[in-house]
C-alpha positions in Angstrom: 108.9 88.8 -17.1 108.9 88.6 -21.0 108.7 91.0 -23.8 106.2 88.8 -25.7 103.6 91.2 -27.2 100.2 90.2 -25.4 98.1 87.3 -27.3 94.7 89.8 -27.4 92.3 87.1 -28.7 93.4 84.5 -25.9 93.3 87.1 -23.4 89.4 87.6 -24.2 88.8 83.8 -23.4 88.8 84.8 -19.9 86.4 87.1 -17.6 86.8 89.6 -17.0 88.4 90.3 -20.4 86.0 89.0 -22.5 83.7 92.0 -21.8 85.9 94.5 -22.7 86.1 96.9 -25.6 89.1 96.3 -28.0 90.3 100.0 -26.3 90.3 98.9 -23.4 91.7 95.6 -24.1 94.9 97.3 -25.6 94.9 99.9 -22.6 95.3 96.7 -19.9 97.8 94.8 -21.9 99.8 98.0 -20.6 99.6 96.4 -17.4 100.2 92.7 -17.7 103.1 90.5 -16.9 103.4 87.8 -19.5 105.6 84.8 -17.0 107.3 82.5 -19.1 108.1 79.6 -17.0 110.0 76.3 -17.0 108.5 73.3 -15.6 108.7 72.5 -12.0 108.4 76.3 -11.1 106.2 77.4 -8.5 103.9 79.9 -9.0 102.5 80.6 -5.9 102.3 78.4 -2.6 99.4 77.6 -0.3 98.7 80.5 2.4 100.8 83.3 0.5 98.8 86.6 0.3 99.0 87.7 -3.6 98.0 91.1 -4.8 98.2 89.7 -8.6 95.8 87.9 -10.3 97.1 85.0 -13.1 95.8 83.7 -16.2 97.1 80.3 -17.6 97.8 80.7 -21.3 99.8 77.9 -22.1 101.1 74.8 -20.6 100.0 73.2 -17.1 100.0 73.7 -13.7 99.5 70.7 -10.7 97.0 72.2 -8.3 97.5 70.9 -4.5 95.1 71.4 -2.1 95.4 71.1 1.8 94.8 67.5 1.8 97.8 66.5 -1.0 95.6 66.2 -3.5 96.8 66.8 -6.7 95.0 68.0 -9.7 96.5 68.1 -13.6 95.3 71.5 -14.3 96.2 72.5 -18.6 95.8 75.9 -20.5 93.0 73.7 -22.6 91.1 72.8 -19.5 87.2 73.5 -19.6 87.5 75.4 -16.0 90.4 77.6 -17.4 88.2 80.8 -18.0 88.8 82.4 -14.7 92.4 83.9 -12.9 94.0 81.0 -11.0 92.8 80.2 -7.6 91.8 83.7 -7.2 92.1 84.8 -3.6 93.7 87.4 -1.7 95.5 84.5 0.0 95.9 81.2 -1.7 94.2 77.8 -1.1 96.3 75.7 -3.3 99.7 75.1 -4.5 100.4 75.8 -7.9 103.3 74.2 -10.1 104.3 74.2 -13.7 104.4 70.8 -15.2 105.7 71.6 -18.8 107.0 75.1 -20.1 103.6 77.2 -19.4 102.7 81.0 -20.5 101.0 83.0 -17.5 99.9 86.7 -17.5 99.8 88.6 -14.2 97.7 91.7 -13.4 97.3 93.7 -10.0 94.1 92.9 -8.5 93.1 96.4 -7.8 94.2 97.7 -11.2 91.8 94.7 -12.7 89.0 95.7 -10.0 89.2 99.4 -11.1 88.8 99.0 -15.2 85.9 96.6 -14.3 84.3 99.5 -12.4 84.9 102.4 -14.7 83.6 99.4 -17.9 80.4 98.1 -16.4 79.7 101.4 -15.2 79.8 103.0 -19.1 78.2 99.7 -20.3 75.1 100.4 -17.4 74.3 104.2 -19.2 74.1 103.0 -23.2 70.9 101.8 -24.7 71.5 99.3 -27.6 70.3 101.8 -30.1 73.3 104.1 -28.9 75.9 104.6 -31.9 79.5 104.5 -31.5 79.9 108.0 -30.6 78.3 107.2 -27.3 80.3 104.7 -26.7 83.6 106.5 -27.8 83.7 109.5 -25.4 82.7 107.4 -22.2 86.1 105.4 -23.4 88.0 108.5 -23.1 87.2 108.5 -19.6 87.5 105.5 -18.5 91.0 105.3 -19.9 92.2 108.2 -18.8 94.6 109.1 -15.2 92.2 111.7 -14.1 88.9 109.6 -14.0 90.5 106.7 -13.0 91.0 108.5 -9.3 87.1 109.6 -8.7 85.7 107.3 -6.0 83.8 105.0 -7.7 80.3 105.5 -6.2 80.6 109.1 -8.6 81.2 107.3 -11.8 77.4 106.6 -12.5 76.7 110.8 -11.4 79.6 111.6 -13.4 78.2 110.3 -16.8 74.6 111.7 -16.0 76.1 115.1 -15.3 77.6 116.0 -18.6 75.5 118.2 -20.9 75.5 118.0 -25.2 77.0 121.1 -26.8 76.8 121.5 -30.5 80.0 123.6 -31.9 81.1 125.4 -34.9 84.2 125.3 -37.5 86.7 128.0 -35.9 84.9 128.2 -32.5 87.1 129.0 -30.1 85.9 126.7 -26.7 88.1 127.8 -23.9 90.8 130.8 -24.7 94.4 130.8 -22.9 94.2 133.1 -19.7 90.6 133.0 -18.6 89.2 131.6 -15.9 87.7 128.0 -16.4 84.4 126.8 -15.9 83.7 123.8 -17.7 85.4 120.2 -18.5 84.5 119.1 -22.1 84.9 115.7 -24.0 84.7 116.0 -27.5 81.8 113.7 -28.6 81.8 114.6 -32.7 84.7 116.1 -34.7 87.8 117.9 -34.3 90.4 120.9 -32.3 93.3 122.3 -32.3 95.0 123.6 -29.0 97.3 126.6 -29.5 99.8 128.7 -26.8 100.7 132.0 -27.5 104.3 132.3 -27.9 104.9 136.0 -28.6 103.6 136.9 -31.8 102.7 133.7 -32.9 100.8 130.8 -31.7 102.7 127.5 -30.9 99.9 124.1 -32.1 100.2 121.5 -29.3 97.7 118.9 -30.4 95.1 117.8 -32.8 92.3 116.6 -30.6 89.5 114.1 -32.6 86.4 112.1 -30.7 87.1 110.9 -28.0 89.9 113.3 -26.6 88.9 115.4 -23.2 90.3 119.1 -22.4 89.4 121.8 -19.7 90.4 119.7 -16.0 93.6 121.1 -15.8 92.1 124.9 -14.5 89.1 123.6 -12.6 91.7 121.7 -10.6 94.1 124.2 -10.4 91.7 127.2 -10.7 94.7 128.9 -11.9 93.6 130.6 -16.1 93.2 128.3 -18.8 96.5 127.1 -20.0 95.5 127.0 -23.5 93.6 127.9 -26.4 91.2 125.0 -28.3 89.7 126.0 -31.2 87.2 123.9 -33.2 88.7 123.0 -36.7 85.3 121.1 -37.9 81.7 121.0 -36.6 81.0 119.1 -33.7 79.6 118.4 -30.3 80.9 118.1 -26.8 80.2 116.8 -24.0 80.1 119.3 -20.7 80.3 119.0 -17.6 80.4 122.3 -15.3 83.0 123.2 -12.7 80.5 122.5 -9.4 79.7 118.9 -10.8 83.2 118.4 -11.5 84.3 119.3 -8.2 81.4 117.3 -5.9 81.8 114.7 -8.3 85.9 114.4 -7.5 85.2 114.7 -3.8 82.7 111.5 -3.8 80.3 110.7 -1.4 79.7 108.9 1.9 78.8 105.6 1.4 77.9 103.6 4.3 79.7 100.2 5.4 78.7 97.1 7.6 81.0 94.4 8.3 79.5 90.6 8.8 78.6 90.9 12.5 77.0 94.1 12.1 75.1 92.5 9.2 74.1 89.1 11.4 73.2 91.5 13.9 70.3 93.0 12.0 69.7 89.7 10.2 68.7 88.6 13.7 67.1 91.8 14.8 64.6 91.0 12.0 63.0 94.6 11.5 63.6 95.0 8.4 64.1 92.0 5.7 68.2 92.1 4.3 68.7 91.1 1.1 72.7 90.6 0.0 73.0 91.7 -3.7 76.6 90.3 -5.3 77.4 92.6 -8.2 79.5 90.5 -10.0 79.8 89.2 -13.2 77.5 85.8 -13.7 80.3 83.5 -13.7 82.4 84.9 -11.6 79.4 84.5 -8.9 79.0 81.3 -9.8 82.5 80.6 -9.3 82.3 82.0 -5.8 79.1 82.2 -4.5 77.8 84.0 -2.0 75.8 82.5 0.5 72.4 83.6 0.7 73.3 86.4 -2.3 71.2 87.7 -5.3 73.5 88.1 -8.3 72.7 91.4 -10.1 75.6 92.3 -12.2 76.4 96.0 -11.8 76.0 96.7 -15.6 72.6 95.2 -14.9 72.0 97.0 -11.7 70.3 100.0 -12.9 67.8 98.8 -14.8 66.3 96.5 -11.9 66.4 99.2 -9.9 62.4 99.9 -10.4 62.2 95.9 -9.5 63.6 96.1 -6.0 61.6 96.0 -2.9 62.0 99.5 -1.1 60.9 98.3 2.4 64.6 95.5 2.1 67.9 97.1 3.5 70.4 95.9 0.5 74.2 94.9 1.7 76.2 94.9 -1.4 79.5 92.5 -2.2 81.9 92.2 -4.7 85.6 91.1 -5.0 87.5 93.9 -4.6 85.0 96.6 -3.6 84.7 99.0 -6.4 82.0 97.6 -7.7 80.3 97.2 -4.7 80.5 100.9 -3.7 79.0 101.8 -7.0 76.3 99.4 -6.7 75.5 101.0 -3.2 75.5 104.5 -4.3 73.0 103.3 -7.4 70.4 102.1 -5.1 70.7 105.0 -2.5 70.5 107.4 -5.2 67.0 104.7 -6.5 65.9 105.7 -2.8 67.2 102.5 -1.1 69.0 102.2 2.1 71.8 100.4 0.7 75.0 99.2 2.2 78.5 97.8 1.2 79.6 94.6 3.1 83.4 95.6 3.8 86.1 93.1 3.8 88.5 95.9 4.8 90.7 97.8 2.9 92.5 96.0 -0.5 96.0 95.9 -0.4 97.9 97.9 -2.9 94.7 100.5 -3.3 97.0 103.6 -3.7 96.9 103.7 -7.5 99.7 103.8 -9.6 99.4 107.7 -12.0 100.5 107.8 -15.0 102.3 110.9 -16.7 100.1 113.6 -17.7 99.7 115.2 -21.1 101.0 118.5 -21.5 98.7 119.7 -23.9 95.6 119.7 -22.0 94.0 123.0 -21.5 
């Protein structure tokens, strides 16, 4: 592992990267392994199980396959847009030929920003300023959100209610009860504890920062007080939708036989929607599969035949389970085609600020 600071611009040659907002490119770098390897290394061997994804930055790798064949695969190669033989186990041998650059990044870490982005991306119009954009970053970047099952996400972003705020408007006040999670969509706050007499400042919060989850979790009293220093407007969400939306739903799952099964049954018509990504589809198809990208999803959703049963597939199942919950909540019977539990899908928490009310 190096300390090389992350090359940002190469890193959006690739999907999924290339989709990403310049936030949320810097906010992943966090989690990438930048390999700097000699040649003759292997990477990784035919038949080992990989939780990692990897990127070829620079250099080349000989590819072998099960039959000895042998391709010349370089960082400059036409192909190279897409992590390296990306399967949970791999089909191919991989060895460096010259010194080569590759970045690593846990599969389900990668899986979960895709669902949090393309879910955002799915809810703005193109006339939407960058306001819109900013506060649904907050969220997606922070620990908190990053833990609600991701068939909520879509709910979560419908749920949240404008509030137009005053210079010195106190929003929530340090001992009472909370009822409400806010993201501040338009200007700035100041969060305050009283010490004694006085009252100690423990942030400056501008667009974009989010404030209130800490007592709707706990239910214990606020822990703070945040007062507007500038007109504004927040975003809301209320303390029943916070809570249903944290404790998810029940979405239904069919594995392959079950699906074959009512294939062959022939009822009702099955239609397999893959919610990927164009070219990652097209890198590994589905067969028989429609590809509606999941940032696309919703607005086909009027499109779609009600009288199909839907089984939805992804890679790594976020997406899926999202895509699933958008056309139940549309009124279709939808399902997600599981491939069984990911491996590594505890995620990893990151420390939390002590300044959130």
């Amino acid at each position: 592992m190096s300390d090389v600071p992350i090359d940002l611009e190469k890193l959006q040659e690739f999907i999924p990267f290339d989709c990403l907002s310049e936030s949320h490119l810097k906010e992943i770098c966090g989690q990438i392994q930048v390999l700097n390897l000699p040649p003759a290394r292997v990477l990784f061997k035919r038949g080992e199980q990989s939780d990692r994804a990897f990127f070829l930055i620079k250099g080349a790798l000989d590819l072998t396959d099960a039959s000895f064949q042998v391709r010349n695969f370089p960082a400059d190669d036409d192909e190279n847009y897409l992590a390296l033989d990306n399967y949970a186990e791999h089909t191919v041998n991989a060895i460096t030929k010259e010194p080569t650059v590759v970045y690593g990044i846990e599969r389900n870490k990668l899986d979960l920003l895709m669902t949090w982005t393309q879910a955002a991306e799915s809810m703005l119009d193109e006339d939407d300023d960058s306001h819109e954009r900013d506060w649904m970053d907050a969220l997606l970047e922070s620990e908190l959100f990053s833990q609600i099952p991701p068939q909520n996400i879509q709910a979560l972003f419908v749920k949240f209610e404008e509030r137009e705020v005053s210079l010195g408007e106190e929003i929530v006040r340090e001992g009472e009860a909370g009822d409400t999670f806010y993201v501040i969509k338009q200007g700035k706050a100041m969060v305050t504890r009283d010490q004694g007499s006085k009252a100690e400042t423990l942030a400056a919060l501008t667009a974009g920062s989010f404030f209130g989850e800490d007592a709707l979790i706990s239910d214990d009293p606020r822990n703070a007080t945040v007062t507007m220093t500038s007109d504004g407007v927040l975003m809301c969400l209320g303390k029943e939708d916070f809570h249903t939306l944290l404790s998810g739903s029940v979405i239904r799952k069919l594995k392959d036989a079950q699906i074959e099964e009512m294939e062959e049954e022939g009822d009702r018509a099955v239609v397999r929607l893959d919610v990927r990504l164009p070219m990652e589809f097209k890198h590994d198809r589905v067969p028989g599969a429609r590809n509606i990208p999941l940032n696309e999803l919703r607005r086909q959703l009027k499109s779609l035949e009600k009288d199909f049963v839907y089984i939805v597939s992804c890679d790594g199942g976020r997406r899926s389970e999202l895509g699933a919950y958008l056309l139940t909540e549309a009124g279709l019977d939808a399902y997600v085609l599981d491939r069984g539990k990911p491996k590594g899908d505890k995620q990893d928490k990151d420390e939390k600020p002590a300044e959130q009310a």
